[in-house]
C-alpha positions in Angstrom: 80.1 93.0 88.3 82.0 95.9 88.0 84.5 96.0 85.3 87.9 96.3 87.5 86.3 93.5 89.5 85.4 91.5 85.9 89.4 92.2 84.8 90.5 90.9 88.3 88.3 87.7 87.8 89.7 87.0 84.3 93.7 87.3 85.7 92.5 84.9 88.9 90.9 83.0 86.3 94.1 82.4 84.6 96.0 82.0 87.8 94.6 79.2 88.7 94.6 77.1 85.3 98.5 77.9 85.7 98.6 76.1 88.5 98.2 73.1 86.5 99.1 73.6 83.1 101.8 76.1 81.5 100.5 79.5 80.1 101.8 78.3 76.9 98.9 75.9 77.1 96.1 77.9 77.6 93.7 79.6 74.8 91.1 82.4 74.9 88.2 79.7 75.4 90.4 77.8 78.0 89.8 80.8 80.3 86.0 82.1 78.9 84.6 79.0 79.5 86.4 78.4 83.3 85.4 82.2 83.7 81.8 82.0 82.3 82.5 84.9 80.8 82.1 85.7 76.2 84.8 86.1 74.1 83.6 90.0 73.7 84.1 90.3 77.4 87.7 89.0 77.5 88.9 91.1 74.7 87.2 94.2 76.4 89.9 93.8 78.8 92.7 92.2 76.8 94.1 92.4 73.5 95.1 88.4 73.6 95.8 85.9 75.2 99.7 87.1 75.6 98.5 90.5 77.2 96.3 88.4 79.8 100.0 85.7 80.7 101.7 89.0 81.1 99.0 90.7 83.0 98.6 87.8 85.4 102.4 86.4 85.8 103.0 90.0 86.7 100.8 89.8 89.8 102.2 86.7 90.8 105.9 88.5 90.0 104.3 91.4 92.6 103.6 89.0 95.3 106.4 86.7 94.9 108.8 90.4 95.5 107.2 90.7 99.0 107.4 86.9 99.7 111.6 87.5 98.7 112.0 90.2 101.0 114.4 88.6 103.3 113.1 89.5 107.0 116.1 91.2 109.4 116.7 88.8 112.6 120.3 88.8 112.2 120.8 85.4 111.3 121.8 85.9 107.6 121.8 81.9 107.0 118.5 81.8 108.9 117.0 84.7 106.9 117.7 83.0 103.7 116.5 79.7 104.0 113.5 81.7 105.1 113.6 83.0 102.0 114.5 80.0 100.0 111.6 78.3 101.5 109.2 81.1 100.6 110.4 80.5 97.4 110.0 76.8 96.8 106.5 77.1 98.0 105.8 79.7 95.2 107.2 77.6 92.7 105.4 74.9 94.0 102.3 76.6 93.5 102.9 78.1 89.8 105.2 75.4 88.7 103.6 75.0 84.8 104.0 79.1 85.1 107.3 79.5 86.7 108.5 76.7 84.2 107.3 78.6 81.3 108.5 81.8 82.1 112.3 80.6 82.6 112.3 78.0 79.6 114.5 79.6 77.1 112.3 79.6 74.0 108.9 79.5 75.9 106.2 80.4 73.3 105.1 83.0 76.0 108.7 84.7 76.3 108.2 87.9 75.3 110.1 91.6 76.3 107.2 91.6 79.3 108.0 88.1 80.9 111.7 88.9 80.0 111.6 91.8 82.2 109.5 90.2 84.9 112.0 87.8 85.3 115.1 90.3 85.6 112.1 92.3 88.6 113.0 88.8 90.2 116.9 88.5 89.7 117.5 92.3 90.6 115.3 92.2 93.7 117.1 89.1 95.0 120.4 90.4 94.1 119.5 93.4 95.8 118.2 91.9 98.9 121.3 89.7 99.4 123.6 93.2 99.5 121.6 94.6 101.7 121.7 92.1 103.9 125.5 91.6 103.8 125.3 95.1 104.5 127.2 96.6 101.2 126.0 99.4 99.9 127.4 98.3 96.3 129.6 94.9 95.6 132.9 94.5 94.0 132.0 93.3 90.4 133.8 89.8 90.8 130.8 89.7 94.1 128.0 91.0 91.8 128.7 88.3 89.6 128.9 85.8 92.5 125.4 86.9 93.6 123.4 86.6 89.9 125.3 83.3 89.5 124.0 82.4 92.5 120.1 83.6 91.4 121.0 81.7 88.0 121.8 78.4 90.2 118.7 78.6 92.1 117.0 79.0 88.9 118.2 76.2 87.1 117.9 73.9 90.2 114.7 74.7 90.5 113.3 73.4 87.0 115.1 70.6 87.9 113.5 70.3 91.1 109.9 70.7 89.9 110.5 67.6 87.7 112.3 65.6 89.7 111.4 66.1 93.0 114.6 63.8 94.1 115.4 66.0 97.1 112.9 67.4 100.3 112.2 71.3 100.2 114.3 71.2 103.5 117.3 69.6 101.6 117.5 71.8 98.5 116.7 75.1 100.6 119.7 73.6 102.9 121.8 72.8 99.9 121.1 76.0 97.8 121.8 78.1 101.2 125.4 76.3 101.8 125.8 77.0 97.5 126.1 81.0 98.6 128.3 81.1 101.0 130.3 78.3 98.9 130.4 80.8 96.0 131.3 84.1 98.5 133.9 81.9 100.1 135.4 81.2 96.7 135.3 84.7 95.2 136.8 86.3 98.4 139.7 84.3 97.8 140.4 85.4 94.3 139.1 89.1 95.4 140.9 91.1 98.2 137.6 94.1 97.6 135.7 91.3 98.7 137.4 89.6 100.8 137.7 93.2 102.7 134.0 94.3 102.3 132.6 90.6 103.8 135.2 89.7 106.4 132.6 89.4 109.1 130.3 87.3 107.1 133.1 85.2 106.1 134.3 85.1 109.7 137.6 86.5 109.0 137.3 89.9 110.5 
């Protein structure tokens, strides 16, 4: 096997142990052993264990970017639960992983999952401007738009445990949070009030 394809099967490897237990879990041997590959051969490509979680939560970071990239049908509601439900599914599907990495005090919380993590927030943010067709928000909206990122963060840990709501409920009721939270700052902002008056149906 060729060596980029050897490092490629290590970080799939990994991927799909974190798909049912949390990185934090995980040693050297865990992944040798479901690899069939030595010890030597793993540290050929990776200094430890942390430089493989890294290595492999960033791919998953890459594809969750292009799964977040809201699609343009001009239905801004319908374009984020699109998103939302995008989302859930990828949480779903690395929930050990995505736990882990938002935990405050994770074991594997480090400066390179810490950054992954604001990739995430920033794209999102980004997206959402974009889509409400600003150019730049009024700080009171910027902080609207990573409060909202921090609700549908925190929800979703919840979520993944509890399960006490259908994907089609909490993508519903995280949607309906947004425009809650834009309603609300409009009224205490007159920049964004002025910049989102269609959005908000008052222009």
């Amino acid at each position: 096997m060729a060596p980029e394809r050897r490092r490629d099967h290590l970080i799939a490897t990994a991927l799909q142990i974190y798909s049912d237990r949390s990185p934090q879990e995980v040693s050297v041997d865990d992944i040798v052993e479901a690899a069939d590959v030595s010890r030597a051969l793993f540290y050929r490509y990776f200094t430890n264990i942390r430089d493989l979680h890294v290595t492999a939560l960033s791919k998953v970071v890459d594809e969750l970017l292009v799964e977040l990239t809201l699609p343009s049908s001009g239905d801004f509601r319908a374009d984020l639960r699109t998103a939302l439900e995008r989302f859930l599914e990828f949480a779903e599907t690395y929930a050990a992983s995505y736990t882990a990495l938002l935990r405050s005090g994770s074991t594997i919380a480090t400066s390179g999952t810490s950054t992954l993590v604001e990739r995430v927030r920033t794209h999102v943010v980004d997206q959402l401007r974009e889509h409400l067709g600003l150019d730049e928000a009024a700080p009171a909206l910027e902080r609207t738009l990573r409060g909202w990122v921090a609700v549908v963060e925190t929800t979703l840990l919840s979520w993944l445990e509890d399960r006490d709501m259908t994907d089609e409920q909490l993508e519903s009721w995280l949607t309906d949070q947004l425009f809650a939270m834009v309603s609300t700052t409009a009224r205490h902002d007159s920049t964004t009030a002025r910049k989102l008056r269609l959005f908000l149906g008052t222009g």
